[in-house]
NUMARPA-218214 format. One line per field, with one value per residue: x, y, z of N, C-alpha, C, O in turn; residue number from 1. Coordinates in steps of 0.05 Angstrom, whole numbers. Last residue first. Layout:
nu	[X/...]
nv	[Y/...]
nw	[Z/...]
cau	[X/...]
cav	[Y/...]
caw	[Z/...]
cu	[X/...]
cv	[Y/...]
cw	[Z/...]
ou	[X/...]
ov	[Y/...]
ow	[Z/...]
nr	[NUM/...]
***
This chain:
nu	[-130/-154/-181/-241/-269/-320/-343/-332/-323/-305/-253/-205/-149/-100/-84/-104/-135/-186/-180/-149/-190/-226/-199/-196/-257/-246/-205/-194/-168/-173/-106/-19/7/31/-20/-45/-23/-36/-88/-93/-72/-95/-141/-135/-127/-168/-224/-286/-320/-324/-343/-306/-250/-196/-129/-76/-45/-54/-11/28/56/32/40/88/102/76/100/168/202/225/220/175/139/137/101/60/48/27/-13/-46/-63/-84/-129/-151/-178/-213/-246/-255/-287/-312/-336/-317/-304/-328/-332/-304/-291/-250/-208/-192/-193/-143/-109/-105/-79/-30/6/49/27/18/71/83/59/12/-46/-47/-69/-117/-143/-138/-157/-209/-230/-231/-267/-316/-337/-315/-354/-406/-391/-387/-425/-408/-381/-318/-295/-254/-216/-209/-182/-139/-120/-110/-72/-30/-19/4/49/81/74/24/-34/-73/-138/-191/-217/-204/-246/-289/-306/-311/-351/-389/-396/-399/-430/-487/-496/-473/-436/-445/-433/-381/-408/-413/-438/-474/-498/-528/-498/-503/-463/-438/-488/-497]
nv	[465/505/537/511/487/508/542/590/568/494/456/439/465/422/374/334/296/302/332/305/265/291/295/248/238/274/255/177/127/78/66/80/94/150/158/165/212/249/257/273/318/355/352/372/423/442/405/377/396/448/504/557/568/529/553/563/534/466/412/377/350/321/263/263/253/210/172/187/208/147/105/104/86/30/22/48/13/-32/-5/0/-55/-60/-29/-52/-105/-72/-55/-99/-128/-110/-113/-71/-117/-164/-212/-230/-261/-223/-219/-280/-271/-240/-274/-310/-273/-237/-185/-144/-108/-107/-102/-55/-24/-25/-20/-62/-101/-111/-131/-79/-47/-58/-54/-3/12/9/60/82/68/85/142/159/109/99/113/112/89/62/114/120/84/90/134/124/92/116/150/119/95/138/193/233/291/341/341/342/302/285/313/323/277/241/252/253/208/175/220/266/294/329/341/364/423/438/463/504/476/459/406/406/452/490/486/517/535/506]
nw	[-222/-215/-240/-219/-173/-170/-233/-254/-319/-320/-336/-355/-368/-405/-389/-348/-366/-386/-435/-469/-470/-495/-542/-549/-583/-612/-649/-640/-615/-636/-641/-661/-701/-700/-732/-686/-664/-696/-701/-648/-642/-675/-655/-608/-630/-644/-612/-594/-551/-507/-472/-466/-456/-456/-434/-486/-519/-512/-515/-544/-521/-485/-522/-518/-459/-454/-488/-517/-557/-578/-558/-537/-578/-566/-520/-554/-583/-542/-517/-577/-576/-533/-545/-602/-567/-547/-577/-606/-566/-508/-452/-401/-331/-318/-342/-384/-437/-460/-441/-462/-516/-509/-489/-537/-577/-524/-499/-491/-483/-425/-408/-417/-400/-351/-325/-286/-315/-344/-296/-256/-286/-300/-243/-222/-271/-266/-256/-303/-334/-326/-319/-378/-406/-485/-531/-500/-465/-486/-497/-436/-416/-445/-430/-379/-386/-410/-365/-320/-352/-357/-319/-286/-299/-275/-265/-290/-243/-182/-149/-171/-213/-171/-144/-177/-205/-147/-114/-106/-174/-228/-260/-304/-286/-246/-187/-128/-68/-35/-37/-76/-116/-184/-242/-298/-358/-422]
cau	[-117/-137/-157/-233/-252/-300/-337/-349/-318/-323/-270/-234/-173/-111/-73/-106/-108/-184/-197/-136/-169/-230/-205/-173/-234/-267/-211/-203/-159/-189/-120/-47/3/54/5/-56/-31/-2/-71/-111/-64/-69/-150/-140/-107/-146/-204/-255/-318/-322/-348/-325/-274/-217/-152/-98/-30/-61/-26/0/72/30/11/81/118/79/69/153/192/230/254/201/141/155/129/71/47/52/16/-39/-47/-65/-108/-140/-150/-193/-232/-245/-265/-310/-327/-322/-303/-328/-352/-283/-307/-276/-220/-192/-209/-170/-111/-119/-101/-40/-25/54/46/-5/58/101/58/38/-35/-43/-36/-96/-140/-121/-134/-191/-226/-209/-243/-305/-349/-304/-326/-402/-398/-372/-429/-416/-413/-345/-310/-271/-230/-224/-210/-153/-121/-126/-93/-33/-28/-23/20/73/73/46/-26/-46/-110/-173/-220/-193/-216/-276/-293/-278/-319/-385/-386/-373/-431/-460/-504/-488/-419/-444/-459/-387/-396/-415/-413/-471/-477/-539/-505/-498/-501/-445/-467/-505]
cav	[435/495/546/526/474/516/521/588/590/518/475/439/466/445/382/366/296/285/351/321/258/279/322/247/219/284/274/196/162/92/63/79/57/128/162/149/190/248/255/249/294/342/337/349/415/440/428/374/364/433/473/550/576/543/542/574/556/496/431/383/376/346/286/265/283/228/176/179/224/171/111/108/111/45/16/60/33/-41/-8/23/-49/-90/-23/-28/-101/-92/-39/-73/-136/-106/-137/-79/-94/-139/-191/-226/-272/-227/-204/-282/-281/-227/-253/-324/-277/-248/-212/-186/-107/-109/-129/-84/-24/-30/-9/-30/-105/-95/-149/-108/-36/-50/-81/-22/22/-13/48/92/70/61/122/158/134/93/106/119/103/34/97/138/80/66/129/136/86/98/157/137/82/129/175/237/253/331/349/361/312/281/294/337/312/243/255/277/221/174/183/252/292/322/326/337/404/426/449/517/481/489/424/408/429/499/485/512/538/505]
caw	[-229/-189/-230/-246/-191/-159/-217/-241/-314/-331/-308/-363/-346/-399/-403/-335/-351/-355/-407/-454/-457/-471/-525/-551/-550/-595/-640/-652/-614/-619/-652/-635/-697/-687/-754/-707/-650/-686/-737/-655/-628/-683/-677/-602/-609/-655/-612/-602/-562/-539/-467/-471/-437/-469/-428/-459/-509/-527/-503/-564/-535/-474/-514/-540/-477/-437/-495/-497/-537/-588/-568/-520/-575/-588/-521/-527/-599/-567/-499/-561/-605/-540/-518/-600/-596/-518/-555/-619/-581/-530/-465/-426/-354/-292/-336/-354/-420/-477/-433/-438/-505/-517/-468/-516/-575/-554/-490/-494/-503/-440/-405/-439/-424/-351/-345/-276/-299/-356/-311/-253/-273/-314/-260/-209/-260/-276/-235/-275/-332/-321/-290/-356/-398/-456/-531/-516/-455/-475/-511/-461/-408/-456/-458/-380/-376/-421/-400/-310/-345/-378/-322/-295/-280/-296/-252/-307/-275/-207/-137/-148/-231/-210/-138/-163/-214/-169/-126/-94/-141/-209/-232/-300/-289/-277/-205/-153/-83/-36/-18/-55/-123/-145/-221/-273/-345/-394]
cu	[-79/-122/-142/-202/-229/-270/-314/-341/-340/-313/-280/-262/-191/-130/-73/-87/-101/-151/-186/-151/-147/-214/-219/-173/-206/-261/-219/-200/-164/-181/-143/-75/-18/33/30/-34/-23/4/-48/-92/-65/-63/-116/-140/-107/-130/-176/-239/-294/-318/-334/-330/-305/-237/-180/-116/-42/-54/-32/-19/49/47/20/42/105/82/67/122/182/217/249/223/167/160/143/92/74/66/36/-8/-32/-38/-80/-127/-136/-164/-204/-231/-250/-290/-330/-324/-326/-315/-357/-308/-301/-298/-247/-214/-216/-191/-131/-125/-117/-65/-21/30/44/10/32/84/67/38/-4/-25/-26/-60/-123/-122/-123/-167/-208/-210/-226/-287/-338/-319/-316/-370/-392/-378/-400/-417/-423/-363/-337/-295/-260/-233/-231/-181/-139/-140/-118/-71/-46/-38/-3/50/72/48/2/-36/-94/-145/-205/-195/-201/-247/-281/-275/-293/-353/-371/-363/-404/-460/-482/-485/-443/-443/-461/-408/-403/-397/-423/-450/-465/-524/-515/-508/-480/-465/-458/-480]
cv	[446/464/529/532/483/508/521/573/586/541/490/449/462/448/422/377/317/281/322/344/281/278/316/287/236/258/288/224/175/113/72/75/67/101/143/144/163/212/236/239/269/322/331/341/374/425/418/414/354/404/470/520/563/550/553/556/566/504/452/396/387/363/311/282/284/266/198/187/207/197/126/110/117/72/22/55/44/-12/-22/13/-14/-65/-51/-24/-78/-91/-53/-54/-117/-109/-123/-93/-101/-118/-166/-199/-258/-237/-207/-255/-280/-239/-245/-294/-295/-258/-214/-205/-145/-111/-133/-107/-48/-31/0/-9/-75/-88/-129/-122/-65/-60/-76/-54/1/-11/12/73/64/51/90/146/129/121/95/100/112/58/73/128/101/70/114/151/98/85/137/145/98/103/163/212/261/312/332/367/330/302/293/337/334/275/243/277/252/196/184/228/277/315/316/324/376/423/447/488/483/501/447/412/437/474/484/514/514/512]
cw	[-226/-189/-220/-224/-216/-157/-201/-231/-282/-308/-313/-354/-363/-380/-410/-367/-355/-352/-375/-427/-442/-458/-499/-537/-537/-568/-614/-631/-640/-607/-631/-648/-675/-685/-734/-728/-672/-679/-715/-683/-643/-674/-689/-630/-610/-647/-635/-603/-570/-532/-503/-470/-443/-442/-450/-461/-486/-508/-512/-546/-552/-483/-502/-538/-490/-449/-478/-504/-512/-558/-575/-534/-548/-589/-546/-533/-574/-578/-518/-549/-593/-558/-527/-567/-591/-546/-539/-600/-595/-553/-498/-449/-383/-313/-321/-362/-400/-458/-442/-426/-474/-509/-492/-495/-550/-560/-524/-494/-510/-471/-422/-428/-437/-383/-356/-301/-292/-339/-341/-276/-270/-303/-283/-228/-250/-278/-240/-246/-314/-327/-294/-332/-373/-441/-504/-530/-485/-471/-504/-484/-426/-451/-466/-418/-374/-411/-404/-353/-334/-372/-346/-301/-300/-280/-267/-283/-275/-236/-161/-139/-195/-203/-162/-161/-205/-186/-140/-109/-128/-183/-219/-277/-290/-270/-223/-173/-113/-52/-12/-28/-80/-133/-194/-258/-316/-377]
ou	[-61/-110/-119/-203/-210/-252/-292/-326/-363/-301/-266/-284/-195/-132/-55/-72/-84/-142/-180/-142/-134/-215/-224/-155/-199/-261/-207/-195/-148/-189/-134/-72/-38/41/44/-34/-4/22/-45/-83/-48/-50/-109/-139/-89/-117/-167/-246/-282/-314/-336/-307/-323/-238/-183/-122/-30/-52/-14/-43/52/56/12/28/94/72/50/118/188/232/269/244/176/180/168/106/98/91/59/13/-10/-14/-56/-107/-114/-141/-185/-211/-226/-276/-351/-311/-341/-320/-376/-308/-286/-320/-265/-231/-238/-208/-146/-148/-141/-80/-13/31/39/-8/24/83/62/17/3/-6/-3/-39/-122/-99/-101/-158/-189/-193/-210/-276/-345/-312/-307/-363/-381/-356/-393/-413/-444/-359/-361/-317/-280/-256/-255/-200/-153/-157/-140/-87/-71/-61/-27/37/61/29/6/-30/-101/-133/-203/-176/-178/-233/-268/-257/-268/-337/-354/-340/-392/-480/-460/-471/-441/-449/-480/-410/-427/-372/-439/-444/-451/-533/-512/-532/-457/-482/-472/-459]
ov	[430/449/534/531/471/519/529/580/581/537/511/450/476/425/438/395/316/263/327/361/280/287/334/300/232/260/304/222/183/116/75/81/53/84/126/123/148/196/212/216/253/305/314/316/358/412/396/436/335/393/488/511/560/542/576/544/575/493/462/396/404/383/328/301/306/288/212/205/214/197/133/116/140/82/19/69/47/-12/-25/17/-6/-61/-47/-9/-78/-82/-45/-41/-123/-90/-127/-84/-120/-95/-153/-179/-272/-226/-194/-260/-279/-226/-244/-294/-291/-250/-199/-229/-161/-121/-155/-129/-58/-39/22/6/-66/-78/-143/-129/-73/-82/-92/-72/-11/-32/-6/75/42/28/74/138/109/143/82/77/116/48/70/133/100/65/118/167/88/73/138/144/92/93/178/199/278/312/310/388/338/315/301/353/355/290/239/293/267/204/205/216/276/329/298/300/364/420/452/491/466/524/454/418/457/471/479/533/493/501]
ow	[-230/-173/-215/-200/-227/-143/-209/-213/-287/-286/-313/-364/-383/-370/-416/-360/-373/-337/-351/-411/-421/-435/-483/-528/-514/-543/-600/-607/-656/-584/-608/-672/-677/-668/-745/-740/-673/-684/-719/-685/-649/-687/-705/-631/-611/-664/-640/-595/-561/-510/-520/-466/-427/-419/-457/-481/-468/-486/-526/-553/-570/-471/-518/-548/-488/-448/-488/-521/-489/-539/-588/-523/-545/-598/-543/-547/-578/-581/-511/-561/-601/-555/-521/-570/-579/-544/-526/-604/-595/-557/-511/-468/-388/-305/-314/-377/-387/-458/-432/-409/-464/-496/-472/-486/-546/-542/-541/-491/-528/-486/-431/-440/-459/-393/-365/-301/-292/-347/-361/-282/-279/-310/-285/-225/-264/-286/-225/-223/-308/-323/-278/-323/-359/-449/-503/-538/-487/-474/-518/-492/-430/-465/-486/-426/-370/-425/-402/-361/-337/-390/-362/-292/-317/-257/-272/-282/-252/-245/-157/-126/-197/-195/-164/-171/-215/-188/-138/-117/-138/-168/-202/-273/-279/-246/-229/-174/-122/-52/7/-6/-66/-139/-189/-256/-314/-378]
nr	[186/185/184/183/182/181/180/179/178/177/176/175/174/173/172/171/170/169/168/167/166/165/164/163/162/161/160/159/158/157/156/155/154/153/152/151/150/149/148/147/146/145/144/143/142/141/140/139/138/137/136/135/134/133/132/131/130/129/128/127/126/125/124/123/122/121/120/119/118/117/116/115/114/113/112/111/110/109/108/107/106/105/104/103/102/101/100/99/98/97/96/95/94/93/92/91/90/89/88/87/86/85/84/83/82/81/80/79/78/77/76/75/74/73/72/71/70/69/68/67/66/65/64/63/62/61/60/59/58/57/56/55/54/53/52/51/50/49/48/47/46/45/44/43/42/41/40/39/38/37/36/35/34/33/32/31/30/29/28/27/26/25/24/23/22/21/20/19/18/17/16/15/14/13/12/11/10/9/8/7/6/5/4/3/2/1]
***
C-alpha cells in the first residue's frame, strides 16, 4: 500500500491515519534521528514493550514510561532490583509485563557497559545501510546484524524486526514511503 491523501490534504505513511497521536508521531517524530544515550535507550525499550501491541497504545503510555523509568537514565534503571519489578508490575499506567520490564532492567545494565566501549549511540548507527529502502520491510540486513550485535553485548528483546523498528523511529535511515510528505526531510 502506497501513501493516502489524508483529510487535510497531506500525502502520509498510511498508518498515520486520521488526527490523534498517531498522526502526530509519524509528523513530528517517526524517522527524525534522536541523539543521546537516553533518547536510545528509550526508544529501545518502548520498541520492545511495543510488540504484540499497537503503537498508540505505546505512545499514548509514553509520559508514564518516561517517569516511572526516570527519563530513561541508564544507571538508574541499572540499579532497580526485584522490588522496582514488582513495583512496575502493579503501576497501571504502563505495560505490566515481566519479561519486558526484566529485559529494560537487563538493557540500561547492557548500556552502561557498552560505554567503555562505543556507546549504545555509536553502536546502533554503525549498523546504518548505505540507502534508504524504498520499499516497506519488517527486517533488513541491517537490522538482523543489529539484532546478532545487540544480543551478543547482554541486551534482550532486540530481535530483528524490533530492532528495524527501531531503526525506522530514530531516523537511522527514511522510513517515508516514496510520496509522503515526510520522505527527505528527516
Amino acid at each position: 500500500m502506497g501513501p493516502l491523501t489524508g483529510e487535510d490534504g497531506i500525502v502520509r505513511c498510511p498508518w498515520a491515519g486520521g488526527p490523534g497521536v498517531m498522526r502526530d508521531y509519524h509528523d513530528t517524530e517517526w524517522g527524525n534521528r534522536v541523539h543521546g544515550e537516553s533518547a536510545y535507550l528509550e526508544r529501545l525499550t518502548l520498541e520492545a514493550f511495543q510488540s504484540g501491541l499497537s503503537w498508540s497504545t505505546i505512545l499514548n503510555k509514553r509520559p508514564a514510561f518516561r517517569e516511572v523509568f526516570h527519563d530513561f537514565d541508564a544507571d538508574a534503571i541499572a540499579a532497580f532490583g526485584p522490588d522496582d519489578v514488582e513495583r512496575l508490575m502493579a503501576e497501571p499506567r504502563i505495560v505490566r509485563n515481566r519479561m519486558k520490564i526484566e529485559a529494560t532492567i537487563t538493557n540500561a545494565r547492557a548500556t552502561v557497559a557498552l560505554r567503555d566501549d562505543v556507546g549504545l549511540e555509536a553502536f546502533v548507527l554503525s549498523f546504518a545501510p548505505d540507502e534508504s529502502p524504498v520499499e516497506p520491510a519488517t527486517t533488513s540486513v541491517e537490522s538482523i546484524a543489529l539484532s546478532k550485535g545487540l544480543k551478543k553485548r547482554g541486551f534482550a528483546f532486540v530481535g530483528p524486526t524490533t530492532m528495524y523498528a527501531l531503526m525506522e523511529a530514530i531516523g537511522v535511515f527514511d522510513p517515508h514511503l516514496v510520496g509522503c510528505f515526510r520522505r527527505g526531510s528527516g
